[in-house]
N, CA, C and O atoms as CSV, one atom per row, in Angstrom:
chain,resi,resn,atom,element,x,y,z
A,1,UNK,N,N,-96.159,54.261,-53.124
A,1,UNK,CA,C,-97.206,53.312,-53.410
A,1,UNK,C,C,-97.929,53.671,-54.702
A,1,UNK,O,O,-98.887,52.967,-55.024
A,2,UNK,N,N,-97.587,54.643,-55.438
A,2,UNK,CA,C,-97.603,54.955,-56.509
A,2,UNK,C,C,-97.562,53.987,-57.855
A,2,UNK,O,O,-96.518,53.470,-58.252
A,3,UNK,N,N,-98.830,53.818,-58.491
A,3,UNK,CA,C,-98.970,52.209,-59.234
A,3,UNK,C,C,-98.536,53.316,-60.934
A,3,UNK,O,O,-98.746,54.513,-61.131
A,4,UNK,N,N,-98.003,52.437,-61.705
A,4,UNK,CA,C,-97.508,52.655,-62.577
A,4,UNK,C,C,-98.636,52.754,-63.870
A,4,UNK,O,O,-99.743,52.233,-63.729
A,5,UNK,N,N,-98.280,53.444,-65.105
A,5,UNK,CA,C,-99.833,53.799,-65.817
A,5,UNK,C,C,-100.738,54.336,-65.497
A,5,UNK,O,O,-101.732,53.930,-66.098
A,6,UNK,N,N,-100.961,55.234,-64.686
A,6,UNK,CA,C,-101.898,56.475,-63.666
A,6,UNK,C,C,-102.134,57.487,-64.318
A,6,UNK,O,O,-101.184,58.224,-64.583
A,7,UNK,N,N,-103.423,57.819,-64.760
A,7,UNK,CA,C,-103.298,59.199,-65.445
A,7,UNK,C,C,-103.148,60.125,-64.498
A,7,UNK,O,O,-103.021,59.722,-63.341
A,8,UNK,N,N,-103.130,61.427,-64.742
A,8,UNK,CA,C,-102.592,62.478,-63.369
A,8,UNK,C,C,-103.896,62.722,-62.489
A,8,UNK,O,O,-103.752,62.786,-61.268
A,9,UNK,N,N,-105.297,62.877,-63.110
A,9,UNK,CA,C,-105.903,62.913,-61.947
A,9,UNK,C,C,-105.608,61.597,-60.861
A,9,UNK,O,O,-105.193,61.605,-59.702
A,10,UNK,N,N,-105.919,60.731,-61.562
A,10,UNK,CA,C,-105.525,59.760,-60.411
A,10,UNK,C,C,-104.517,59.578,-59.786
A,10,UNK,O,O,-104.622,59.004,-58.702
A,11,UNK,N,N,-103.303,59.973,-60.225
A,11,UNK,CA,C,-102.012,59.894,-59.470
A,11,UNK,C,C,-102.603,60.982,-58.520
A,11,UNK,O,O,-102.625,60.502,-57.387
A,12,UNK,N,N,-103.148,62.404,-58.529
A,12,UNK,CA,C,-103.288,63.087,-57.894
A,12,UNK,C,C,-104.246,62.752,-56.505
A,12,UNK,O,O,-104.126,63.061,-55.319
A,13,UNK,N,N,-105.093,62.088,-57.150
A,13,UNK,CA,C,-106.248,61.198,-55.806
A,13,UNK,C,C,-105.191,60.032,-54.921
A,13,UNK,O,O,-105.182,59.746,-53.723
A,14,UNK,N,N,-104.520,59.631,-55.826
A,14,UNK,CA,C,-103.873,58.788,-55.127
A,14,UNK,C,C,-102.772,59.441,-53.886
A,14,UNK,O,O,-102.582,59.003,-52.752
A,15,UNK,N,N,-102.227,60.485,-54.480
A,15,UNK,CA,C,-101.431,60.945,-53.350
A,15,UNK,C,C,-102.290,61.649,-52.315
A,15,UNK,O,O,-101.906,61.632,-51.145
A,16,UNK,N,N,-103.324,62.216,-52.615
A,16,UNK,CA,C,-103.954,63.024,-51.538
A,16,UNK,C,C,-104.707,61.405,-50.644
A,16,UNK,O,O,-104.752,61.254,-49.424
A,17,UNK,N,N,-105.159,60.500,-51.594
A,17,UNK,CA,C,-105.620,59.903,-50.018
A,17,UNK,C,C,-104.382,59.535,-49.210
A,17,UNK,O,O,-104.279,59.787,-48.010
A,18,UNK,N,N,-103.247,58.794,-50.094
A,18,UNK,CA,C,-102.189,58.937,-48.844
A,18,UNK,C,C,-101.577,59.808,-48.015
A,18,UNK,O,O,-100.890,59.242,-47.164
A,19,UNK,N,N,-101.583,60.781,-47.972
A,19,UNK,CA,C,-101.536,61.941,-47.348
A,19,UNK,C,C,-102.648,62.209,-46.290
A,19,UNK,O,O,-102.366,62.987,-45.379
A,20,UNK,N,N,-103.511,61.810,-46.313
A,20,UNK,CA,C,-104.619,61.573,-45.401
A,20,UNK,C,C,-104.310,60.133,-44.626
A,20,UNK,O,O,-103.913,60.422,-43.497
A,21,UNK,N,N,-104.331,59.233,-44.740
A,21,UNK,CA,C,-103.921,57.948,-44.177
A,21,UNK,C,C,-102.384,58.702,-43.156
A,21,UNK,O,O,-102.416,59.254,-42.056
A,22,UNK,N,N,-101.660,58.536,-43.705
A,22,UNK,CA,C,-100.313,59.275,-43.246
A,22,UNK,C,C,-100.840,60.681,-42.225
A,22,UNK,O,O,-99.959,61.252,-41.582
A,23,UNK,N,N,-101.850,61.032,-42.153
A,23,UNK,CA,C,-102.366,62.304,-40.967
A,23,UNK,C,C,-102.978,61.471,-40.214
A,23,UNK,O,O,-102.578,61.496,-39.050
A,24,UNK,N,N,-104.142,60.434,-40.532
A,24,UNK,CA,C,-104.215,59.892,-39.729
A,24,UNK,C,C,-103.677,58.705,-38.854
A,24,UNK,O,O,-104.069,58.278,-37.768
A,25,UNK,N,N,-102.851,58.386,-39.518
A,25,UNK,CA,C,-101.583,57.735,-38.679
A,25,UNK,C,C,-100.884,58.110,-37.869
A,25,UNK,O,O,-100.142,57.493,-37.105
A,26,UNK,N,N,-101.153,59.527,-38.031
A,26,UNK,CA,C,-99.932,60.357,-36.808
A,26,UNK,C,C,-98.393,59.848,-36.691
A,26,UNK,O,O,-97.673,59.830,-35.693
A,27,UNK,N,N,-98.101,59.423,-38.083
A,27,UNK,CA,C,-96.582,58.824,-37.801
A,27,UNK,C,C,-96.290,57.656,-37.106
A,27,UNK,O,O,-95.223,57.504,-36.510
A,28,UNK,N,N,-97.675,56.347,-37.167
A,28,UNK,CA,C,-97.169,55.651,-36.482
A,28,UNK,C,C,-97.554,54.274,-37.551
A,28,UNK,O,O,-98.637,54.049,-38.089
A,29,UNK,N,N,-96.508,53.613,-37.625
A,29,UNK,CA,C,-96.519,52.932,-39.225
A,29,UNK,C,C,-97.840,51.544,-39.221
A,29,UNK,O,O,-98.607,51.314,-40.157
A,30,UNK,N,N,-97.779,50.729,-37.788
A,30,UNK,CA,C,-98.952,50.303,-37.412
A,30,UNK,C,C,-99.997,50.661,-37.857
A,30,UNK,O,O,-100.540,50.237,-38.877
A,31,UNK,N,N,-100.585,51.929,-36.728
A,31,UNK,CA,C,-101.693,52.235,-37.462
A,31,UNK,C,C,-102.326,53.146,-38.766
A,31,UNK,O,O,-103.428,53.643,-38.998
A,32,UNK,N,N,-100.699,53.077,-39.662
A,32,UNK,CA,C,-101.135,53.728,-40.887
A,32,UNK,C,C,-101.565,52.117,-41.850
A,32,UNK,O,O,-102.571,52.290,-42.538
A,33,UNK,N,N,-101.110,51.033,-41.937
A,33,UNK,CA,C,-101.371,50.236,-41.509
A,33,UNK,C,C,-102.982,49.708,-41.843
A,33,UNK,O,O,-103.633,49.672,-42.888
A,34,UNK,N,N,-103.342,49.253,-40.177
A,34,UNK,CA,C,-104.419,49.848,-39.876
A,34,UNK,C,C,-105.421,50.447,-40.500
A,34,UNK,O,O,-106.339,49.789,-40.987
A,35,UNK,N,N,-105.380,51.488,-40.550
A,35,UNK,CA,C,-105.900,52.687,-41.288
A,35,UNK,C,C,-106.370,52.438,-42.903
A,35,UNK,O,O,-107.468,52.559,-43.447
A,36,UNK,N,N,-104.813,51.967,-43.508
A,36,UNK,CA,C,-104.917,51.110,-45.149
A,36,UNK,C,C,-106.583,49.689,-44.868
A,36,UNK,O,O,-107.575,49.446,-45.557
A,37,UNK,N,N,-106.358,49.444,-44.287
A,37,UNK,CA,C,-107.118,48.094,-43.873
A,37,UNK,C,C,-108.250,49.057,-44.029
A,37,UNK,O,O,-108.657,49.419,-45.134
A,38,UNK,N,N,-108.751,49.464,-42.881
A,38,UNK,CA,C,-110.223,49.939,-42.397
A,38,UNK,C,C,-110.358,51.015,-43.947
A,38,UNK,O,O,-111.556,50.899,-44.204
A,39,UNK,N,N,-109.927,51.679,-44.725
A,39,UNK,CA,C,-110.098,51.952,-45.844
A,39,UNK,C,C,-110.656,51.020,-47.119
A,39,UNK,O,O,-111.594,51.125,-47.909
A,40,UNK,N,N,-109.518,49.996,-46.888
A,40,UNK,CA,C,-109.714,49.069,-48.179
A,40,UNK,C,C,-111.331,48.123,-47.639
A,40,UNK,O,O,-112.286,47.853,-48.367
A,41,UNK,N,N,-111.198,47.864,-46.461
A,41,UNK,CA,C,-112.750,47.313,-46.128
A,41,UNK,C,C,-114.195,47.870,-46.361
A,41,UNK,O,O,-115.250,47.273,-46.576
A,42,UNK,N,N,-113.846,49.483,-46.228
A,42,UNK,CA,C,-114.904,50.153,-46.313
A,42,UNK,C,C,-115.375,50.176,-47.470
A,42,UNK,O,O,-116.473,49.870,-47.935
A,43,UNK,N,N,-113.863,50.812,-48.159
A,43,UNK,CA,C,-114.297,50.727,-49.965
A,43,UNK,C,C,-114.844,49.480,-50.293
A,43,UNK,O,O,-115.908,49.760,-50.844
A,44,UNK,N,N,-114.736,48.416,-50.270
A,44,UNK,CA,C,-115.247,47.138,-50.425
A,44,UNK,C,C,-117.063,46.882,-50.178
A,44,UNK,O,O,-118.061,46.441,-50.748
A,45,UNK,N,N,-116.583,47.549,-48.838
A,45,UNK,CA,C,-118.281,47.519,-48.591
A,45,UNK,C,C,-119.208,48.557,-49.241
A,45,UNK,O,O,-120.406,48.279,-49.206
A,46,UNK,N,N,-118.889,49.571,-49.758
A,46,UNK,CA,C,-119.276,50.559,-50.178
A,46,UNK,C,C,-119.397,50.441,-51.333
A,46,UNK,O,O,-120.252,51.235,-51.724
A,47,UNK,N,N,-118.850,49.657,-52.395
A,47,UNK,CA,C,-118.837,49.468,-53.876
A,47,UNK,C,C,-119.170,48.083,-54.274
A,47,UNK,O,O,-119.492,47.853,-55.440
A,48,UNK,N,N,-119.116,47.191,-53.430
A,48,UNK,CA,C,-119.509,45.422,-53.077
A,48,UNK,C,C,-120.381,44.908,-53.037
A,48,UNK,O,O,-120.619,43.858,-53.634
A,49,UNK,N,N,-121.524,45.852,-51.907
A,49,UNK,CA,C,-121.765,45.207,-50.779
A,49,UNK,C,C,-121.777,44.775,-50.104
A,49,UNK,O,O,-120.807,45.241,-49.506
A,50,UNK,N,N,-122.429,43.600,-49.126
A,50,UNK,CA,C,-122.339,43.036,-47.921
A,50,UNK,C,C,-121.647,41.624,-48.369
A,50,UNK,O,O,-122.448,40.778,-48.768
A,51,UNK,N,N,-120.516,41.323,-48.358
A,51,UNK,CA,C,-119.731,40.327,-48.070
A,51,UNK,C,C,-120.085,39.075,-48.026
A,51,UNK,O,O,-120.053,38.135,-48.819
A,52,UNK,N,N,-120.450,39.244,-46.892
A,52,UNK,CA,C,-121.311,37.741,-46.101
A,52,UNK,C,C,-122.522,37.855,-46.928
A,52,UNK,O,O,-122.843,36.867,-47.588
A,53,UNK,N,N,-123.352,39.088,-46.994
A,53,UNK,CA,C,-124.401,38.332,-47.905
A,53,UNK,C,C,-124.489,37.980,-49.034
A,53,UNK,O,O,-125.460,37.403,-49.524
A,54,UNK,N,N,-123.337,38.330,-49.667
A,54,UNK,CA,C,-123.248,38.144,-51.201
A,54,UNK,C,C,-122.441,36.516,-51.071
A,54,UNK,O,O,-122.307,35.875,-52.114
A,55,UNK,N,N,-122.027,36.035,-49.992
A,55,UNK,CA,C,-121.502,34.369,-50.183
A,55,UNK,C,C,-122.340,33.845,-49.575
A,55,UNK,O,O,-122.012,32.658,-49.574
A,56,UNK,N,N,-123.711,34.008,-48.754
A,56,UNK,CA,C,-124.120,33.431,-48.158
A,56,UNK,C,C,-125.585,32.905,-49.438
A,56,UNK,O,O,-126.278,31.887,-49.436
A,57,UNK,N,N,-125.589,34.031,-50.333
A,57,UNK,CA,C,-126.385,34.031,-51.729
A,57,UNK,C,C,-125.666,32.913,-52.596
A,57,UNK,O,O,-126.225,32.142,-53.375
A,58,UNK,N,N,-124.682,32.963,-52.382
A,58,UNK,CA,C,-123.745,31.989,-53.557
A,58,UNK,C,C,-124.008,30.597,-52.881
A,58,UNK,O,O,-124.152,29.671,-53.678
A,59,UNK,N,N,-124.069,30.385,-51.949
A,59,UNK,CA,C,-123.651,29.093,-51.010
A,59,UNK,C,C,-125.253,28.643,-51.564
A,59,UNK,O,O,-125.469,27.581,-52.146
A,60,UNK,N,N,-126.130,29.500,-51.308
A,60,UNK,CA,C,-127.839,29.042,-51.700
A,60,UNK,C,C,-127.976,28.408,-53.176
A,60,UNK,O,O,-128.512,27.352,-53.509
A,61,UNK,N,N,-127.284,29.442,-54.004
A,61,UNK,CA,C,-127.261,29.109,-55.169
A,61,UNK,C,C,-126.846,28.127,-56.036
A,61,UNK,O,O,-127.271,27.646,-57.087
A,62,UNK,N,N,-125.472,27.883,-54.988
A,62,UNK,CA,C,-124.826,26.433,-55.570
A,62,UNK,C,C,-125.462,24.961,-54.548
A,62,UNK,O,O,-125.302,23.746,-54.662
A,63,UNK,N,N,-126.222,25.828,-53.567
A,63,UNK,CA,C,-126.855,24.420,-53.149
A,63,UNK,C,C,-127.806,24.324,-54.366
A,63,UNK,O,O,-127.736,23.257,-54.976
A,64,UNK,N,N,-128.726,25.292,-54.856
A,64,UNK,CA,C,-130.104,25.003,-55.313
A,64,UNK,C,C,-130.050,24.139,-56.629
A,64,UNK,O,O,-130.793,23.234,-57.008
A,65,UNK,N,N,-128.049,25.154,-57.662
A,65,UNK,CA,C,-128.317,24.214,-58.626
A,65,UNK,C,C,-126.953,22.957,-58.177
A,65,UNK,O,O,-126.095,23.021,-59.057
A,66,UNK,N,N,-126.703,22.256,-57.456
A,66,UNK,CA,C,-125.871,21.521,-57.099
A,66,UNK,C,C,-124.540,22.010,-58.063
A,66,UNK,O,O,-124.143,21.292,-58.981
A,67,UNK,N,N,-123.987,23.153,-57.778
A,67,UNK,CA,C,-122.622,23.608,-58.135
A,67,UNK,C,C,-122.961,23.437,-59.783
A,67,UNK,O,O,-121.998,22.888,-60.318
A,68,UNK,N,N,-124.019,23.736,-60.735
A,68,UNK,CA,C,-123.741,23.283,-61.863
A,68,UNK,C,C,-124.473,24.731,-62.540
A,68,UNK,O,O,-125.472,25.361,-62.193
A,69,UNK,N,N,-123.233,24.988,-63.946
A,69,UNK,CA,C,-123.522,26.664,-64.513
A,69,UNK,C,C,-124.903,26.708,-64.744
A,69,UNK,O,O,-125.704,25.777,-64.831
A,70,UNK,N,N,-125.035,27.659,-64.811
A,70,UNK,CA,C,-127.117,27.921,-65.138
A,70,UNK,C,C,-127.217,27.695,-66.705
A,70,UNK,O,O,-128.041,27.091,-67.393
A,71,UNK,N,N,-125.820,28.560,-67.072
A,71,UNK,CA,C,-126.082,28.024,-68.995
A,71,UNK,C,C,-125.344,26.963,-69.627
A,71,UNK,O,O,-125.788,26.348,-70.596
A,72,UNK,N,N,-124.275,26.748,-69.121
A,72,UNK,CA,C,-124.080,25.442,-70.014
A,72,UNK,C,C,-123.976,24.084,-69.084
A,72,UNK,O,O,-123.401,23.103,-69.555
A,73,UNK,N,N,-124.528,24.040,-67.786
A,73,UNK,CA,C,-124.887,22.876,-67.625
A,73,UNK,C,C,-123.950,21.901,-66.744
A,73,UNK,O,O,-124.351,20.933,-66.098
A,74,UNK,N,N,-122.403,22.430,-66.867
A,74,UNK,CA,C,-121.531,21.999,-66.583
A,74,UNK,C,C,-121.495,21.650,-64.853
A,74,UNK,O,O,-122.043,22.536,-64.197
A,75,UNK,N,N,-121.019,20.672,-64.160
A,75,UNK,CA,C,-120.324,21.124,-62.717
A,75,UNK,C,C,-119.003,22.087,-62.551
A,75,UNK,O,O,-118.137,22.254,-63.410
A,76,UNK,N,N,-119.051,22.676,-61.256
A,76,UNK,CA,C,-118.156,23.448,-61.027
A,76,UNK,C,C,-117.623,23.936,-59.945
A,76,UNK,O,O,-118.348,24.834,-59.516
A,77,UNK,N,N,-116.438,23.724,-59.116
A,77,UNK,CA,C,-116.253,24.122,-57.933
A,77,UNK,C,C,-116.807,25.327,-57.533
A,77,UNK,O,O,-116.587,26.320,-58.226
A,78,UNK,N,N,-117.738,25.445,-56.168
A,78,UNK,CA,C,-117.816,26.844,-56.031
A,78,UNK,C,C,-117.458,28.064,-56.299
A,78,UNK,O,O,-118.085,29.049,-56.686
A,79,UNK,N,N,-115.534,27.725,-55.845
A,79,UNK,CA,C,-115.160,29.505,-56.200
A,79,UNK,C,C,-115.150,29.436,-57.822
A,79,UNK,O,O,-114.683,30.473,-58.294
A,80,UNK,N,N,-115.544,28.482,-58.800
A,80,UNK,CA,C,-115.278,28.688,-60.229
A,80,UNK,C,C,-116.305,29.212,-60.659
A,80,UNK,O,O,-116.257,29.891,-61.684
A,81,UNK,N,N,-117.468,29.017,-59.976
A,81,UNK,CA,C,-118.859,29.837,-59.983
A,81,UNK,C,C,-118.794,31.593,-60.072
A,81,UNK,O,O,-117.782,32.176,-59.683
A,82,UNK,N,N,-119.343,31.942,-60.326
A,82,UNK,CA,C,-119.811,33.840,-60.531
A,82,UNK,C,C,-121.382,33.635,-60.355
A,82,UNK,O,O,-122.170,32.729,-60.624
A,83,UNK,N,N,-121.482,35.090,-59.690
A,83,UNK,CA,C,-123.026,35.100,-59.839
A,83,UNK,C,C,-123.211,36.617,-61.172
A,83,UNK,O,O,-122.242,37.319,-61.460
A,84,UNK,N,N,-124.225,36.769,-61.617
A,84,UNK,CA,C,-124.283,37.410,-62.898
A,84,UNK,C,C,-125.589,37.920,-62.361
A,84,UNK,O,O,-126.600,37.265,-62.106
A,85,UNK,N,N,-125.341,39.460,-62.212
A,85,UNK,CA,C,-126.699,40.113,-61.995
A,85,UNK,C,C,-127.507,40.263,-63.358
A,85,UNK,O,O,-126.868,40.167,-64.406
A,86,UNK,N,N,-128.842,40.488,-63.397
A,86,UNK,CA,C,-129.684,40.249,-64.688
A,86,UNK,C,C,-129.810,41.555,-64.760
A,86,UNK,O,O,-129.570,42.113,-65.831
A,87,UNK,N,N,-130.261,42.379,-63.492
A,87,UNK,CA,C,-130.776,43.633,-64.255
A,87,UNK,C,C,-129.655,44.860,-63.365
A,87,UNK,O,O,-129.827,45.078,-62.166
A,88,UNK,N,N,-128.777,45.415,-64.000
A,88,UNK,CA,C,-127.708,46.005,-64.031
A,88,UNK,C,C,-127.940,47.528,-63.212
A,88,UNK,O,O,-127.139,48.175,-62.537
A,89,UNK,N,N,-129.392,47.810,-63.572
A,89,UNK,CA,C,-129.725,49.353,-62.727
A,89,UNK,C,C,-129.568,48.934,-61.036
A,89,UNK,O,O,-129.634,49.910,-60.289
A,90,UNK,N,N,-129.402,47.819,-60.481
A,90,UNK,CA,C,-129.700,47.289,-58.983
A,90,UNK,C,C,-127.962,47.569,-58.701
A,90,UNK,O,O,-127.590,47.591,-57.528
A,91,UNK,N,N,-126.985,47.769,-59.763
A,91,UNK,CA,C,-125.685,47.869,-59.298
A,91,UNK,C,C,-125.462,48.709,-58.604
A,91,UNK,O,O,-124.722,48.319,-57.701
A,92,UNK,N,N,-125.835,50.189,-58.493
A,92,UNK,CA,C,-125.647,51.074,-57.348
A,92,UNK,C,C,-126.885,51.238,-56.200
A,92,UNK,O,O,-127.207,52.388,-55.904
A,93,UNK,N,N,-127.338,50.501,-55.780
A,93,UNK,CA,C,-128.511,50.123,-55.021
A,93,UNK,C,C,-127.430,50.012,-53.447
A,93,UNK,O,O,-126.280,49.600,-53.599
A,94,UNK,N,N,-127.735,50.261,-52.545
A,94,UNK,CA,C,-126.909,49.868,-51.395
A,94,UNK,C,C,-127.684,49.076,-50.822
A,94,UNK,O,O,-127.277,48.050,-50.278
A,95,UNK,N,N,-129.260,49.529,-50.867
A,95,UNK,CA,C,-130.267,48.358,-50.544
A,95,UNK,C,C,-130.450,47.457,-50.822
A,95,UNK,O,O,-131.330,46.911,-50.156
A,96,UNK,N,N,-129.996,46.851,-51.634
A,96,UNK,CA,C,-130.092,45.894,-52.185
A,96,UNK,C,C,-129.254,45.152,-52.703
A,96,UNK,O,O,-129.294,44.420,-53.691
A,97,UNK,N,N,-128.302,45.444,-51.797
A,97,UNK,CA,C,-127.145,44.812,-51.489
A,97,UNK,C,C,-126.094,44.465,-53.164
A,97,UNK,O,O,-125.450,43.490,-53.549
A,98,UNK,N,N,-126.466,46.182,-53.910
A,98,UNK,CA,C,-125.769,46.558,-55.191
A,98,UNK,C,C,-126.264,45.454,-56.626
A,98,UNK,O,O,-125.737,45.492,-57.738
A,99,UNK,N,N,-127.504,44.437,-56.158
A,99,UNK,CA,C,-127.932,44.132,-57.054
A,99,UNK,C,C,-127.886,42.205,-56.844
A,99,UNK,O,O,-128.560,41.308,-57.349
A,100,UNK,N,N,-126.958,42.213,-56.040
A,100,UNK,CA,C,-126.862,40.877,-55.756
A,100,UNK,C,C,-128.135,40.182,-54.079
A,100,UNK,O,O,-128.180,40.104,-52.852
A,101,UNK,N,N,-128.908,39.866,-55.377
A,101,UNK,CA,C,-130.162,39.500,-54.289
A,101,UNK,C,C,-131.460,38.122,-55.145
A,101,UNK,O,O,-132.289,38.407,-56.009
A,102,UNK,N,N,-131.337,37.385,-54.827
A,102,UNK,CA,C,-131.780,36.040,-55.538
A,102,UNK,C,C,-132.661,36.569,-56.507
A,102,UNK,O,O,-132.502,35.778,-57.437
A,103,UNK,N,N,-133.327,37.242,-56.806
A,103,UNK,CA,C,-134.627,37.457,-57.840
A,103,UNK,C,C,-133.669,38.218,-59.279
A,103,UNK,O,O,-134.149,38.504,-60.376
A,104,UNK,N,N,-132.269,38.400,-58.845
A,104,UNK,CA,C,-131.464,39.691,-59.578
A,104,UNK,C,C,-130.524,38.517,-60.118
A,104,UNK,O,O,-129.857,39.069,-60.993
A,105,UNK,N,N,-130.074,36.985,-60.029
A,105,UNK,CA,C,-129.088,36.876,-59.602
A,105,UNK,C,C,-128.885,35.563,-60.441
A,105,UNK,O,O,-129.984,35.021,-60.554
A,106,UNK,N,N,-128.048,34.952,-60.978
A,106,UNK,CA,C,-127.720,33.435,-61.402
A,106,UNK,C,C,-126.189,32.865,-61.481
A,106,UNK,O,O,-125.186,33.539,-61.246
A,107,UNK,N,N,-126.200,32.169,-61.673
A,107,UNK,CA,C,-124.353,31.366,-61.141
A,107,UNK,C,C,-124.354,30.406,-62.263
A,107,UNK,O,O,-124.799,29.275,-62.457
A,108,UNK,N,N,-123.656,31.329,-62.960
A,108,UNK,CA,C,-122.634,30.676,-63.992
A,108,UNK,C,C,-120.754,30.816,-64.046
A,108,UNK,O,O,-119.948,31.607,-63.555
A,109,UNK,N,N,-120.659,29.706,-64.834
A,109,UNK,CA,C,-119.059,29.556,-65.045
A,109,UNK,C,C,-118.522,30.668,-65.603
A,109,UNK,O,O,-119.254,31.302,-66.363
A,110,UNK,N,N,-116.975,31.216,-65.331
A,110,UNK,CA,C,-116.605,32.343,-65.791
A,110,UNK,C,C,-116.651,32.051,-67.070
A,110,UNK,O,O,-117.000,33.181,-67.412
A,111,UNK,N,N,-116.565,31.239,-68.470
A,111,UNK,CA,C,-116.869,31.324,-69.678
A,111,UNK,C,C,-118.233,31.846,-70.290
A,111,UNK,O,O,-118.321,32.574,-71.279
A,112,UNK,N,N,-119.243,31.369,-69.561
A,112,UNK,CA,C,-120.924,31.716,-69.409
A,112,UNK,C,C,-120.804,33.006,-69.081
A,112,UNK,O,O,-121.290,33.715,-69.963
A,113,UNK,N,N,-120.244,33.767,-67.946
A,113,UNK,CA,C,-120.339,35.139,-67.807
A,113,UNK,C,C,-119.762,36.277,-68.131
A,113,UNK,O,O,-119.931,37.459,-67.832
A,114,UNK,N,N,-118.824,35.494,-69.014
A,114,UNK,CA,C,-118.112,36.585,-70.378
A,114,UNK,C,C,-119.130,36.690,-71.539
A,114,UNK,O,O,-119.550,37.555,-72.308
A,115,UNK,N,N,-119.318,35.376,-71.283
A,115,UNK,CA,C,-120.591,35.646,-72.931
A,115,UNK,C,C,-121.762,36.308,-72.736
A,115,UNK,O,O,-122.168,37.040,-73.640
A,116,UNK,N,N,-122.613,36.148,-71.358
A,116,UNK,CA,C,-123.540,37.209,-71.003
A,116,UNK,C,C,-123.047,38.377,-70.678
A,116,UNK,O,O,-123.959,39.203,-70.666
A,117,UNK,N,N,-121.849,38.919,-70.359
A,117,UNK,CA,C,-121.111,40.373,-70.783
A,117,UNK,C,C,-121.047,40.796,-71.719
A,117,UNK,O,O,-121.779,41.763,-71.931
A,118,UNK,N,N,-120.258,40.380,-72.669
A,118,UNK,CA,C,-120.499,40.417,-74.180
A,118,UNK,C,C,-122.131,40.712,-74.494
A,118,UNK,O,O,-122.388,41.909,-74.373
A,119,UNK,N,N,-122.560,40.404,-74.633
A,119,UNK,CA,C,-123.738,40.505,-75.111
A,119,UNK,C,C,-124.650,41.862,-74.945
A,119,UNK,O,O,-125.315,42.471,-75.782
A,120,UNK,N,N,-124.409,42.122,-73.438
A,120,UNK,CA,C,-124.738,43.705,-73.148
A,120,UNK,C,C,-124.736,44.650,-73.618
A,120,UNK,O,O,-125.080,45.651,-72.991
């Protein structure tokens, strides 16, 4: 499972967590499996935040501005939406659900949120 272009520490992280997954699998391919899952979820939640609250923020947002970018104005299907945190120190916040929290937060089109990247 070894991804290609890896510098060696990371090839090295990479084999030791599989090697751990694979112990805790006990050899049984299911719940190594399993195991991949409840990993990749955690990491998710752990570097993400909360899931549900971060779409349940989006769903508010595209009600408030009726699906339309904050900077250029445009309509836009939901998933074409991004939300764009303003103030960037809230990214490792766990409280605060890594920064994504309405006072932190605006929904623009992925063209709009390259250009407020850029800009950083």
């Amino acid at each position: 499972m070894a991804a290609q272009g890896l510098d060696p520490e990371s090839l090295r992280f990479q084999a030791e967590v599989e090697a751990l997954v694979g112990r805790w699998a006990g050899g049984d391919e299911r719940e190594r499996w399993r195991r991949w899952k409840q990993l990749g979820s955690w990491s998710i939640s752990r570097t993400q935040g909360d899931v549900v609250k971060k779409w349940a923020l989006k769903k508010a947002l595209v009600g408030a501005s009726g699906g339309r970018c904050m900077d250029c104005g445009q309509p836009f299907a939901t998933p074409a939406l991004q939300m764009h945190r303003l103030d960037r120190r809230h990214a490792h916040d766990r409280a605060r659900n890594f920064g994504y929290f309405v006072e932190n937060v605006v929904l623009v089109c992925a063209g709009c949120h390259q250009v407020r990247e850029d800009r950083r």
